[in-house]
Short mmCIF file of the C-alpha atoms (twelve columns), coordinates in Angstrom:
data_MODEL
# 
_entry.id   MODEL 
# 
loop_
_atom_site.group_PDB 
_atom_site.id 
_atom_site.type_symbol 
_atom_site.label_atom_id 
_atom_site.label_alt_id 
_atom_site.label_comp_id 
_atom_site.label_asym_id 
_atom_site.label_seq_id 
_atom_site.Cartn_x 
_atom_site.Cartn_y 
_atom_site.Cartn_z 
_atom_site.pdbx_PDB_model_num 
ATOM 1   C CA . UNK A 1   -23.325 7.824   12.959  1 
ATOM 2   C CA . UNK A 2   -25.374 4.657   11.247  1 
ATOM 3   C CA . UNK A 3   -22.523 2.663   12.547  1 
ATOM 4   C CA . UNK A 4   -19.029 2.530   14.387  1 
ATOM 5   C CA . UNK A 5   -17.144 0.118   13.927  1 
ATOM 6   C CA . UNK A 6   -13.523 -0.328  15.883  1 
ATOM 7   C CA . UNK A 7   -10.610 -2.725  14.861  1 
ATOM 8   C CA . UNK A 8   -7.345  -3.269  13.592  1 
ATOM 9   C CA . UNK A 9   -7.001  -2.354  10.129  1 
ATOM 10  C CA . UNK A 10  -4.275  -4.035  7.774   1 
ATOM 11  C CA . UNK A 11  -2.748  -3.721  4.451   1 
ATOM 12  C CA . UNK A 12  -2.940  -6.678  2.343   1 
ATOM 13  C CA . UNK A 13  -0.461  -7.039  -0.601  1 
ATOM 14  C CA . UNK A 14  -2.234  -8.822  -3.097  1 
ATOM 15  C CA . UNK A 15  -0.963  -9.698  -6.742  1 
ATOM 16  C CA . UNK A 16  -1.440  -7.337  -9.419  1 
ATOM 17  C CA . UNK A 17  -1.969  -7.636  -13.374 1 
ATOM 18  C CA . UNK A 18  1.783   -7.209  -13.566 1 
ATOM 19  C CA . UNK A 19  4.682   -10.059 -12.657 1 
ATOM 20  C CA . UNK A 20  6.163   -9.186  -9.303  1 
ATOM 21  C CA . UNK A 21  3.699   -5.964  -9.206  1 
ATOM 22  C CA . UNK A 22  1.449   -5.397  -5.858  1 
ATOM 23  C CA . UNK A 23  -1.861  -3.466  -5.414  1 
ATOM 24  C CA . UNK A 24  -2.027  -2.268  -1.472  1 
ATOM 25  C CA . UNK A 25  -5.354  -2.640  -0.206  1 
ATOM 26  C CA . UNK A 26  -6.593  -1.952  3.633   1 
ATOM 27  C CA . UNK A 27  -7.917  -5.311  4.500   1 
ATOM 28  C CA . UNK A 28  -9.151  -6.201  7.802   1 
ATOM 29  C CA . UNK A 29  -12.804 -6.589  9.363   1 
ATOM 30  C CA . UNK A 30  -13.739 -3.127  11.022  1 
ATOM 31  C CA . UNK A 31  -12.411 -1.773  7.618   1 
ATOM 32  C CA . UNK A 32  -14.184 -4.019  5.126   1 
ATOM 33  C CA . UNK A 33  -17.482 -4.229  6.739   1 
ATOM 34  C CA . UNK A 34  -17.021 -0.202  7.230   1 
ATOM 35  C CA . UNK A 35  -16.599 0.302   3.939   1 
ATOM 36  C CA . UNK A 36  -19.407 -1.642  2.282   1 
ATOM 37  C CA . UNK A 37  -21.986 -0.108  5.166   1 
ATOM 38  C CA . UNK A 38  -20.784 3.308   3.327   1 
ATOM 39  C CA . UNK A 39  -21.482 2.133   0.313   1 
ATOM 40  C CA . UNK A 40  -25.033 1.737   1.191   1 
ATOM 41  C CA . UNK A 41  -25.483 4.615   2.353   1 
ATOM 42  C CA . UNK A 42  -24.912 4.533   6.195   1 
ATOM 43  C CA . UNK A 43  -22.912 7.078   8.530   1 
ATOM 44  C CA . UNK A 44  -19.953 5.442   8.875   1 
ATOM 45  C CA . UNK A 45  -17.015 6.176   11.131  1 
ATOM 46  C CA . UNK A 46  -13.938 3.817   12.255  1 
ATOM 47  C CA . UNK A 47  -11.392 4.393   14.872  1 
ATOM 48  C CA . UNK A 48  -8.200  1.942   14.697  1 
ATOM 49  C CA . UNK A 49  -4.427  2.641   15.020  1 
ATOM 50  C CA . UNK A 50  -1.909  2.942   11.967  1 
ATOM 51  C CA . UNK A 51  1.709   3.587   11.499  1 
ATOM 52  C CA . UNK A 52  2.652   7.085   10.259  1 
ATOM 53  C CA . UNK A 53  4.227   6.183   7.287   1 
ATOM 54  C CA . UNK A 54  2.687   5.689   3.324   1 
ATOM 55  C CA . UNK A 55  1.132   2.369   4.333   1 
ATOM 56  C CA . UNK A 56  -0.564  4.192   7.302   1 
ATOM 57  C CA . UNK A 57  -1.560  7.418   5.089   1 
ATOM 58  C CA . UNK A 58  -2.684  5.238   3.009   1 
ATOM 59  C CA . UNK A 59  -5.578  3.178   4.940   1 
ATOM 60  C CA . UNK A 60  -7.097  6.808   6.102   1 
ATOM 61  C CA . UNK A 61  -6.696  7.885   2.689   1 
ATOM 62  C CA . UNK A 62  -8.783  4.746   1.383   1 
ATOM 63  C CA . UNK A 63  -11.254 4.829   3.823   1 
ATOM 64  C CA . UNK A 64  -12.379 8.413   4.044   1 
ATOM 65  C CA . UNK A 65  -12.506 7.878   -0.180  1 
ATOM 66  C CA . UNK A 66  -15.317 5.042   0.835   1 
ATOM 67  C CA . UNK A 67  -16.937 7.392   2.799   1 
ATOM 68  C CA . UNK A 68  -15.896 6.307   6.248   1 
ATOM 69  C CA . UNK A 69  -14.967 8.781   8.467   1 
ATOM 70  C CA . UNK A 70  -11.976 8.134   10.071  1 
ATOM 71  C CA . UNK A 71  -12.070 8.708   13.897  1 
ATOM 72  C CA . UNK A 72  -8.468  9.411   15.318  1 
ATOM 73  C CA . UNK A 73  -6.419  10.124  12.721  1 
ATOM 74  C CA . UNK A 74  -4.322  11.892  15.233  1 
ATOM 75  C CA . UNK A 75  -2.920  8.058   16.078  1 
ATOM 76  C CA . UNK A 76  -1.313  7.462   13.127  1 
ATOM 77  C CA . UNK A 77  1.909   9.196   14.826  1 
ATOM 78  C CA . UNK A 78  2.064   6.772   17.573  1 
ATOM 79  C CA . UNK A 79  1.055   3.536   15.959  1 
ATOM 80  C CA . UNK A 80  2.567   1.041   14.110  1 
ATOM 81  C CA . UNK A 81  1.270   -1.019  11.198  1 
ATOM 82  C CA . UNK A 82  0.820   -4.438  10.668  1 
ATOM 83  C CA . UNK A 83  1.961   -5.734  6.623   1 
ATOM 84  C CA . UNK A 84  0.387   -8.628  5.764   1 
ATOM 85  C CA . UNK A 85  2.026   -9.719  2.880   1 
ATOM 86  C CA . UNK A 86  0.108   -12.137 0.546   1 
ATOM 87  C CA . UNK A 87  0.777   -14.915 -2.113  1 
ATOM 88  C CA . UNK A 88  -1.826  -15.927 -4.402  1 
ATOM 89  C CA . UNK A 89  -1.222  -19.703 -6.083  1 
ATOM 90  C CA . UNK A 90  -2.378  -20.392 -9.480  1 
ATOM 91  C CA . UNK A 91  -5.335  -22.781 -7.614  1 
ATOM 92  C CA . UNK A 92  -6.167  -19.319 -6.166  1 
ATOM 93  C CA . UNK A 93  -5.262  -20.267 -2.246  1 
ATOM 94  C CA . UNK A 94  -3.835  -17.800 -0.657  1 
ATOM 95  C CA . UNK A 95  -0.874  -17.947 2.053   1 
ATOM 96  C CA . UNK A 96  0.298   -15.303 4.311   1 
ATOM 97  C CA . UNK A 97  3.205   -13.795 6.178   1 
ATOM 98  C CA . UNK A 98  2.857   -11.221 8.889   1 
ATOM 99  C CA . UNK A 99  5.507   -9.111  9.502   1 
ATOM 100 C CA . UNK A 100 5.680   -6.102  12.481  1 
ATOM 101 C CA . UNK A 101 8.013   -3.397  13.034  1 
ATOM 102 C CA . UNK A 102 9.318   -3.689  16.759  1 
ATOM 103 C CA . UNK A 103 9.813   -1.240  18.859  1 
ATOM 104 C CA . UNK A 104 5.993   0.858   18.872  1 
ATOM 105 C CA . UNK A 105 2.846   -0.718  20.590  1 
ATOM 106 C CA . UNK A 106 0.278   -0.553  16.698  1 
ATOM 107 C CA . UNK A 107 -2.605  -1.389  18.944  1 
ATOM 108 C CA . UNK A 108 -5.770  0.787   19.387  1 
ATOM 109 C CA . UNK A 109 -5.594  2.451   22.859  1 
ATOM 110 C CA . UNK A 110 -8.117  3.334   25.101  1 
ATOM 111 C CA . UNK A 111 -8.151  6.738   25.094  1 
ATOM 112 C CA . UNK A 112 -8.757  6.070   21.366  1 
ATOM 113 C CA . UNK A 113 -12.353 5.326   21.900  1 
ATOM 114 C CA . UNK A 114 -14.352 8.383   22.899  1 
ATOM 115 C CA . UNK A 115 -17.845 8.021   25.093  1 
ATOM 116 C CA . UNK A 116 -18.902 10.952  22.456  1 
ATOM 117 C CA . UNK A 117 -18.491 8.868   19.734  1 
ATOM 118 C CA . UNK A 118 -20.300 5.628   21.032  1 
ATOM 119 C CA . UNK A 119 -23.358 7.866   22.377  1 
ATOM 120 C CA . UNK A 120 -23.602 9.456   18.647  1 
ATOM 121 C CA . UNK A 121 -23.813 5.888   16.599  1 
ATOM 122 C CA . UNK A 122 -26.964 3.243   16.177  1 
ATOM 123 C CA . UNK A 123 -25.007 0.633   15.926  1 
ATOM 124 C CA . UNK A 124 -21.026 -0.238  17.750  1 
ATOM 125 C CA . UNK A 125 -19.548 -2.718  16.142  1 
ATOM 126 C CA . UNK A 126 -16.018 -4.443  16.500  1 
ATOM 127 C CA . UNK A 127 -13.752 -6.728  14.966  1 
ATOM 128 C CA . UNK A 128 -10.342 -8.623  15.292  1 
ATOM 129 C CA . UNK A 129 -8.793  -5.894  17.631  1 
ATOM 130 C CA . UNK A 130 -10.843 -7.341  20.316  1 
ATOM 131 C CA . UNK A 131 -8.944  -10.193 20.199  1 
ATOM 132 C CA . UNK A 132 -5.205  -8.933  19.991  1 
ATOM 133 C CA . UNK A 133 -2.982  -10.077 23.003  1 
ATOM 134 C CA . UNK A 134 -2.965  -6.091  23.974  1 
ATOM 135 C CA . UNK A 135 -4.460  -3.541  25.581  1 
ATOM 136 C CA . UNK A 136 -6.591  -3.261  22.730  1 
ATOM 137 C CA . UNK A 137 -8.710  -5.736  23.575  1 
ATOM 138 C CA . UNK A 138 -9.904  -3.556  27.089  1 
ATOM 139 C CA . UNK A 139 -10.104 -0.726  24.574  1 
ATOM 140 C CA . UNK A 140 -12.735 -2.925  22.867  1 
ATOM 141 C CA . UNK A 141 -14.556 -4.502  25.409  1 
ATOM 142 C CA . UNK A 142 -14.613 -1.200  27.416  1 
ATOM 143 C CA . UNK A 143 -16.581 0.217   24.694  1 
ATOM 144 C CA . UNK A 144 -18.914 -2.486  24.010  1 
ATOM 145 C CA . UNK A 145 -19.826 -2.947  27.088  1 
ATOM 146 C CA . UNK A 146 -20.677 1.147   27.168  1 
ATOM 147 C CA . UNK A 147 -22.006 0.803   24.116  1 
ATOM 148 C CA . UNK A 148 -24.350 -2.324  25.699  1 
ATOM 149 C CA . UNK A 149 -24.840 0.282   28.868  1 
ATOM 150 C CA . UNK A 150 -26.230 3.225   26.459  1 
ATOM 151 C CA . UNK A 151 -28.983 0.662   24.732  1 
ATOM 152 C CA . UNK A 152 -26.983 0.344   21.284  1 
ATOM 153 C CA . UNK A 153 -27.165 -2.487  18.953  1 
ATOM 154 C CA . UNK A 154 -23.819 -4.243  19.557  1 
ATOM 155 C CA . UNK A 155 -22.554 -6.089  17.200  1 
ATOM 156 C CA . UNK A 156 -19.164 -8.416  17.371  1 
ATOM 157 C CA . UNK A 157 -17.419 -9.906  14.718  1 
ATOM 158 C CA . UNK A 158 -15.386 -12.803 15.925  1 
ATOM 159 C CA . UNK A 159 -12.186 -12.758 13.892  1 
ATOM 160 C CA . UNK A 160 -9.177  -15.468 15.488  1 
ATOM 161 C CA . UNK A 161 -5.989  -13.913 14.497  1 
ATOM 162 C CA . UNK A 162 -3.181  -16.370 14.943  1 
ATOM 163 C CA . UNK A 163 -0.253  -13.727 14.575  1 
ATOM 164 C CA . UNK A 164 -1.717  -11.471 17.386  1 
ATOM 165 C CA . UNK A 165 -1.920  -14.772 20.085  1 
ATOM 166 C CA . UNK A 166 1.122   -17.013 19.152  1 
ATOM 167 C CA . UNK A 167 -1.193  -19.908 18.397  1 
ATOM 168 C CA . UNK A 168 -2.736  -19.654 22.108  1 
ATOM 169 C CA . UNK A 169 -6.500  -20.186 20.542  1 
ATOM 170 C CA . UNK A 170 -7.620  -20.820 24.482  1 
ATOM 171 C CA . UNK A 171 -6.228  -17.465 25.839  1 
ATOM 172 C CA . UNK A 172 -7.837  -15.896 22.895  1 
ATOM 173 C CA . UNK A 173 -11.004 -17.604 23.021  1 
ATOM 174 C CA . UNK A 174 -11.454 -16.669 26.762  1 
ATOM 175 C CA . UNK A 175 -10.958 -13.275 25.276  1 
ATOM 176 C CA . UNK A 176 -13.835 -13.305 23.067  1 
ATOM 177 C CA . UNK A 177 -16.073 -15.093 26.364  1 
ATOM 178 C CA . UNK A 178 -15.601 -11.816 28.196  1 
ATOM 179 C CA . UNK A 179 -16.585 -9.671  25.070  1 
ATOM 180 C CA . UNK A 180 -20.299 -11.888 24.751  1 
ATOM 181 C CA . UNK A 181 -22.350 -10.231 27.482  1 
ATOM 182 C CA . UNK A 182 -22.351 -6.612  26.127  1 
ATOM 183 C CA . UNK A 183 -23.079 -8.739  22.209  1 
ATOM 184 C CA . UNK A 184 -26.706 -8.544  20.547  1 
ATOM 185 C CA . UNK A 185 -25.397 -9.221  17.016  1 
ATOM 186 C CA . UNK A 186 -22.640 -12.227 16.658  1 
ATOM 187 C CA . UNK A 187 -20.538 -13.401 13.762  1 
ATOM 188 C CA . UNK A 188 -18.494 -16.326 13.036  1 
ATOM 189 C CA . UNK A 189 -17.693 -17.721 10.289  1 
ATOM 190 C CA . UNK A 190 -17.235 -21.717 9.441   1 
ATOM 191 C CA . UNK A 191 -12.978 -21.555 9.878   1 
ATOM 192 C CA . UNK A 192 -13.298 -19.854 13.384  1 
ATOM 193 C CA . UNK A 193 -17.224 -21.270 15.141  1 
ATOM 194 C CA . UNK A 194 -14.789 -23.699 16.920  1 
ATOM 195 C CA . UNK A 195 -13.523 -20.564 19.081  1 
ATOM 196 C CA . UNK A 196 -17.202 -20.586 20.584  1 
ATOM 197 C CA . UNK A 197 -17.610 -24.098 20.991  1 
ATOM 198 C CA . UNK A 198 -18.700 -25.176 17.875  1 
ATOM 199 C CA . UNK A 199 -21.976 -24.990 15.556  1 
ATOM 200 C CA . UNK A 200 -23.710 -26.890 18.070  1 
ATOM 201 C CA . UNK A 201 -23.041 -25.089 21.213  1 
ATOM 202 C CA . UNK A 202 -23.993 -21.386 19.538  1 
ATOM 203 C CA . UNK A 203 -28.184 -22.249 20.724  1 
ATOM 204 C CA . UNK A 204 -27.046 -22.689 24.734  1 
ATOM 205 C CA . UNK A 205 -24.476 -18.785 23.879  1 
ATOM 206 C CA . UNK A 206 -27.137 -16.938 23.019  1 
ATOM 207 C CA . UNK A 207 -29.166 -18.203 26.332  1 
ATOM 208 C CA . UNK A 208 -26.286 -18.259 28.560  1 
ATOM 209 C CA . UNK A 209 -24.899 -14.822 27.219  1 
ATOM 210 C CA . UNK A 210 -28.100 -13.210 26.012  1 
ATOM 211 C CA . UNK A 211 -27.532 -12.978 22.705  1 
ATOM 212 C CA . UNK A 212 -30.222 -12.153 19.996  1 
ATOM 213 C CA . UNK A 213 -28.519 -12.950 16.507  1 
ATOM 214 C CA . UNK A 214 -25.884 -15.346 15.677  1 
ATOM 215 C CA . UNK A 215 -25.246 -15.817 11.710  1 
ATOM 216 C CA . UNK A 216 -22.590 -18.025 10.630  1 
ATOM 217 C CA . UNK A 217 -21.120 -17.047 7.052   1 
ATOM 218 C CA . UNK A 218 -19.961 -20.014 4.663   1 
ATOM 219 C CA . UNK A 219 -17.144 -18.085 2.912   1 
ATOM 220 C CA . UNK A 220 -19.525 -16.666 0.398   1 
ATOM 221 C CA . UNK A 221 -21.353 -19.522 -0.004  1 
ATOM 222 C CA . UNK A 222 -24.334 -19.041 1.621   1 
ATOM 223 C CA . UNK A 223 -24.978 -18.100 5.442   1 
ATOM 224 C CA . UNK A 224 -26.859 -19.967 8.515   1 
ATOM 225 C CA . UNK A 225 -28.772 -17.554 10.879  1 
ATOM 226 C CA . UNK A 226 -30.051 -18.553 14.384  1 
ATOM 227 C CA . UNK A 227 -32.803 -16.077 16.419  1 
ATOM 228 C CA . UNK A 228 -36.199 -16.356 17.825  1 
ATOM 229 C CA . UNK A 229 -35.740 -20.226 18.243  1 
ATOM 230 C CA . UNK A 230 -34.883 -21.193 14.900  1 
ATOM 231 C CA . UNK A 231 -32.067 -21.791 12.746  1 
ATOM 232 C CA . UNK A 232 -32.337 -21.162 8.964   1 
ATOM 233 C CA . UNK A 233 -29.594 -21.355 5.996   1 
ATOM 234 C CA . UNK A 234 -29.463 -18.912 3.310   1 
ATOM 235 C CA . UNK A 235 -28.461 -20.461 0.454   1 
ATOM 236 C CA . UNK A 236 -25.487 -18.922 -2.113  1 
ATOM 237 C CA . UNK A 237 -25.854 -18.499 -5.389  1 
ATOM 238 C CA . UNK A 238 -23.615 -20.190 -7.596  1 
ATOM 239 C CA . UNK A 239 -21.342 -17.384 -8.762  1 
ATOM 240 C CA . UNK A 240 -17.762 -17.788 -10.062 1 
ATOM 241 C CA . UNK A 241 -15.210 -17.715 -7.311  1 
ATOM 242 C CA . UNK A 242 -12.250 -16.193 -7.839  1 
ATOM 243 C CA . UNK A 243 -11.123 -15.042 -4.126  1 
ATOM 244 C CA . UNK A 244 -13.135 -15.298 -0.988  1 
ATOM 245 C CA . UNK A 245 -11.095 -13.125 1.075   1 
ATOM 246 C CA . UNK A 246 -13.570 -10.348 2.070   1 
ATOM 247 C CA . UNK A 247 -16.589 -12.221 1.831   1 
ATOM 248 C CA . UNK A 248 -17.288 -12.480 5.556   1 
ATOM 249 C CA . UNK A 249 -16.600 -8.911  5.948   1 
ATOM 250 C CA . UNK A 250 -18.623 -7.890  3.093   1 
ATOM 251 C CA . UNK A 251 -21.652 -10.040 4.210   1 
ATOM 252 C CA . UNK A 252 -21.555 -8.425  8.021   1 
ATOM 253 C CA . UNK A 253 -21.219 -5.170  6.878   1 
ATOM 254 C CA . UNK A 254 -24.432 -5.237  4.441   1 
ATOM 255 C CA . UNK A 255 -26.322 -6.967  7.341   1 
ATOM 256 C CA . UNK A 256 -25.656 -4.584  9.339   1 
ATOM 257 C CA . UNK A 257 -26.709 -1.962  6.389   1 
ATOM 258 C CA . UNK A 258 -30.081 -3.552  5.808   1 
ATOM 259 C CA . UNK A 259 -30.820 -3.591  10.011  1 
ATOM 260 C CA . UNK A 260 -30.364 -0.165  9.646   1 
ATOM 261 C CA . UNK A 261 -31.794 0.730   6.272   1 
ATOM 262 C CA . UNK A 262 -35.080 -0.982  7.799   1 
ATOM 263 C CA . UNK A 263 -34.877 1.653   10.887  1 
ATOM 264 C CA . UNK A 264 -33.345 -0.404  13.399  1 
ATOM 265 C CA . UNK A 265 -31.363 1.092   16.127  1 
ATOM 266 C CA . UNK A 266 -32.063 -1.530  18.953  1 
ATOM 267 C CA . UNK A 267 -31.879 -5.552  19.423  1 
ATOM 268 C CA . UNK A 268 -35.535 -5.530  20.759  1 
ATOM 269 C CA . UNK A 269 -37.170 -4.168  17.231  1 
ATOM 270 C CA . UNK A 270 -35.602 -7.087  15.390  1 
ATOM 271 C CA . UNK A 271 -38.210 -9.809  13.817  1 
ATOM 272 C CA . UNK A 272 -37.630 -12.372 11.918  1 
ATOM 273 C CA . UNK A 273 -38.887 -10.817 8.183   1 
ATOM 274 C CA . UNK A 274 -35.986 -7.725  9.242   1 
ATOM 275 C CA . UNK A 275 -33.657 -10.426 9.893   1 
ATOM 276 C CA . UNK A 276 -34.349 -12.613 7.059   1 
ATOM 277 C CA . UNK A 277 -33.966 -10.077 4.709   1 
ATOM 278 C CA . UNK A 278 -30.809 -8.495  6.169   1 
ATOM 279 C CA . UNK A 279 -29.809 -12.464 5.801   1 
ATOM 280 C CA . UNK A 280 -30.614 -12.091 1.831   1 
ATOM 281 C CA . UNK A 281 -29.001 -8.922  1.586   1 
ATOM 282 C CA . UNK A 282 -25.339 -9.537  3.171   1 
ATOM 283 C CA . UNK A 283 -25.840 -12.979 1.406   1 
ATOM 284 C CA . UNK A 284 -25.661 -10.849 -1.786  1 
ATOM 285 C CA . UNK A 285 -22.766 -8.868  -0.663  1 
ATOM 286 C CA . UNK A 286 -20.953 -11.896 -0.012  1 
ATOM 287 C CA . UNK A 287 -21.583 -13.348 -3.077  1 
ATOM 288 C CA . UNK A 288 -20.707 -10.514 -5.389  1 
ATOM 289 C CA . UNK A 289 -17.806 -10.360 -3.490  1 
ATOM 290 C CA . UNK A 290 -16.028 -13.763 -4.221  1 
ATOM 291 C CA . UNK A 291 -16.272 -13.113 -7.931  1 
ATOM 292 C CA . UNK A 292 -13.429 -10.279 -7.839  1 
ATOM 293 C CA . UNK A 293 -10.492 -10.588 -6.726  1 
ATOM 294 C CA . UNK A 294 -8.439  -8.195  -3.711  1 
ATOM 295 C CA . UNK A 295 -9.859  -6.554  -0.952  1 
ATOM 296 C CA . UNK A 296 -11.648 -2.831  -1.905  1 
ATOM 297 C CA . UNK A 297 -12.087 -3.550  -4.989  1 
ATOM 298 C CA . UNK A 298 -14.600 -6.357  -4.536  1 
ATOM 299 C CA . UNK A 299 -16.449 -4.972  -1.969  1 
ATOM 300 C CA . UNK A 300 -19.763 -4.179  -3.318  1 
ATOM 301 C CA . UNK A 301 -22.334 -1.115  -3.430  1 
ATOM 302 C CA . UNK A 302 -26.129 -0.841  -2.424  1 
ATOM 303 C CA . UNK A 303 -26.815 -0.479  -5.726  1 
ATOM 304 C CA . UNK A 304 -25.083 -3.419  -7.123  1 
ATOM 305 C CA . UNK A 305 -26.220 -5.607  -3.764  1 
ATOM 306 C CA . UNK A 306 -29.921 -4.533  -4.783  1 
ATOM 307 C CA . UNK A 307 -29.217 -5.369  -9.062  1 
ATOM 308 C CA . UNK A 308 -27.889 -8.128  -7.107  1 
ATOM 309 C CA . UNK A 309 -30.864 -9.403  -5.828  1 
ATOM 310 C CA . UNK A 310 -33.250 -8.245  -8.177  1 
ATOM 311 C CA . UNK A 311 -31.430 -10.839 -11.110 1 
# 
C-alpha cells in the first residue's frame, strides 16, 4: 500500500434536501483523508473497528466504493459504533451530539493492526483513535512506533475528541506527547494547536521530538507549514463556504497524495519544492472541499484537485 491509515471511523448524520431527511456519511479522519488519497490514485487501505449493524456495513461499504481497502472487516462483529448525530443552523454552524451503545468496547484493538500490513505500506498514518481513552490508543502508538522502527514515513493527525476523554484535554494531550517520537509528518489544525502547546511552541516539538513536518490547516482557509527552518503560509483561495467539516481531512490526505505522487517513501527525501507543492496541493483539496456541503460528497478527486489548481 501507498498509505495506511488507522482510526476511528464515524457516521455523521448530516441534513438532507428533504425536511427531517438525513444522508449517512462515514466521517472521521483516517476515513476522510483515506478516501481522498484513493481518489488520487494511491493504494489505500484502513483498519478501524465498526458495529455490525447497517451503520457499520455501511462505512466498509463506502469506503471500499472509494477505493480503500478495508483491513479487518472481520471486526465489525465485535465492535460497536459511534453515531454522531449532527444539526446544521441556517448560519451553517454545526452542533453535535454523540451517542454510544453500552455494553461492547467500539475501539480498534491491537490485534487489529497486523506487522504485515505496516511492513507492506509507504506511508502509516493515524488519526483520532490515537487519542481515545482506550486501548486503542496502544493499538496506535504500538504501530507507529513499528512503523517509525521499519523506516516508514509516519504521519499523525492530531484530532482532540472531547466525547472519547470527558473533557480531560491534559490526559489526552499527554496521550498525543507519547505518540510524537515515532512522528515525521504532524497535523494540527487552528481549533486543536493548543493540545501541543500552541503555534509558538510547534519550532522547539519538532527539535525536542524530531519531527520533520508540521503544517497547521486554517479550516480551509489556507495552511501554515514549518520544515527545514522556516515557516511559510499558504494562502486560500477565496471560494464560497458552505461547510468546512472535512477540510482538514481533505487537505492531509492530498498532502500526503502529492508526497507520494512525487516518489516519496521516507522523511529524509523531503525538500522544500516536494513540500511546498504538497502544501499547494492539499491547500486545493481543502478548498474545494468547503464549497460542498457533507462529508464524502465533498471530498475531492486528483483530477478536480489538479483543474483545481490549474484555474
Amino acid at each position: 500500500m501507498d498509505l495506511y491509515s488507522i482510526g476511528e471511523l464515524v457516521i455523521d448524520f448530516t441534513p438532507g434536501s428533504e425536511p427531517a431527511s438525513y444522508i449517512r456519511n462515514p466521517g472521521g479522519a483516517p476515513g476522510n483523508a483515506a478516501i481522498v488519497a484513493a481518489r488520487s490514485g494511491l493504494s489505500v487501505g484502513v483498519c478501524s473497528s465498526v458495529g455490525d449493524d447497517d451503520f457499520g456495513r455501511f462505512l466498509v461499504q463506502t469506503m471500499e466504493e472509494n477505493g480503500v481497502r478495508v483491513i479487518n472487516p472481520e471486526l465489525c462483529a465485535k465492535a460497536i459504533t459511534t453515531l454522531a448525530f449532527v444539526t446544521l443552523a441556517p448560519d451553517g454552524n454545526r452542533s453535535f451530539t454523540f451517542a454510544r451503545k453500552p455494553g461492547a468496547d467500539m475501539f480498534l484493538e491491537e490485534r487489529a493492526v497486523k506487522e504485515e500490513d505496516i511492513r507492506d505500506s509507504a506511508i502509516v498514518h493515524a488519526g483520532s483513535c490515537s487519542l481515545s481513552a482506550s486501548p486503542s490508543a496502544e493499538a496506535t502508538a504500538r504501530a507507529l512506533r513499528l512503523g517509525h522502527e521499519l523506516g516508514k514515513l509516519v504521519s499523525f493527525d492530531v484530532n482532540y475528541r472531547n466525547v472519547m476523554w470527558n473533557d480531560d484535554q491534559a490526559a489526552c494531550a499527554a496521550k498525543v506527547r507519547e505518540i510524537l517520537p515515532c512522528v515525521d509528518l504532524l497535523k494540527v489544525s487552528d481549533e486543536e494547536v493548543g493540545m501541543v502547546g500552541g503555534e509558538e511552541a510547534l519550532p522547539g516539538l519538532m527539535e525536542e521530538y524530531g519531527i520533520t513536518v508540521v503544517v497547521e490547516t486554517l479550516g480551509g482557509a489556507g495552511a501554515r507549514c514549518f520544515f527545514g527552518g522556516k515557516c511559510w503560509d499558504v494562502a486560500g483561495r477565496k471560494v464560497p463556504c458552505v461547510d468546512t467539516n472535512g477540510a482538514g481531512d481533505a487537505f492531509w490526505g492530498a498532502f500526503l497524495s502529492s508526497l507520494r505522487i512525487q516518489g516519496v517513501e521516507k522523511a529524509g527525501q523531503l525538500t522544500e519544492d516536494i513540500v511546498r507543492r504538497a502544501m499547494e496541493y492539499g491547500n486545493a483539496a481543502g478548498g474545494l472541499t468547503v464549497q460542498k456541503k457533507g462529508a464524502i460528497p465533498a471530498l475531492p478527486t486528483r483530477e478536480q484537485i489538479e483543474a483545481f489548481l490549474a484555474s
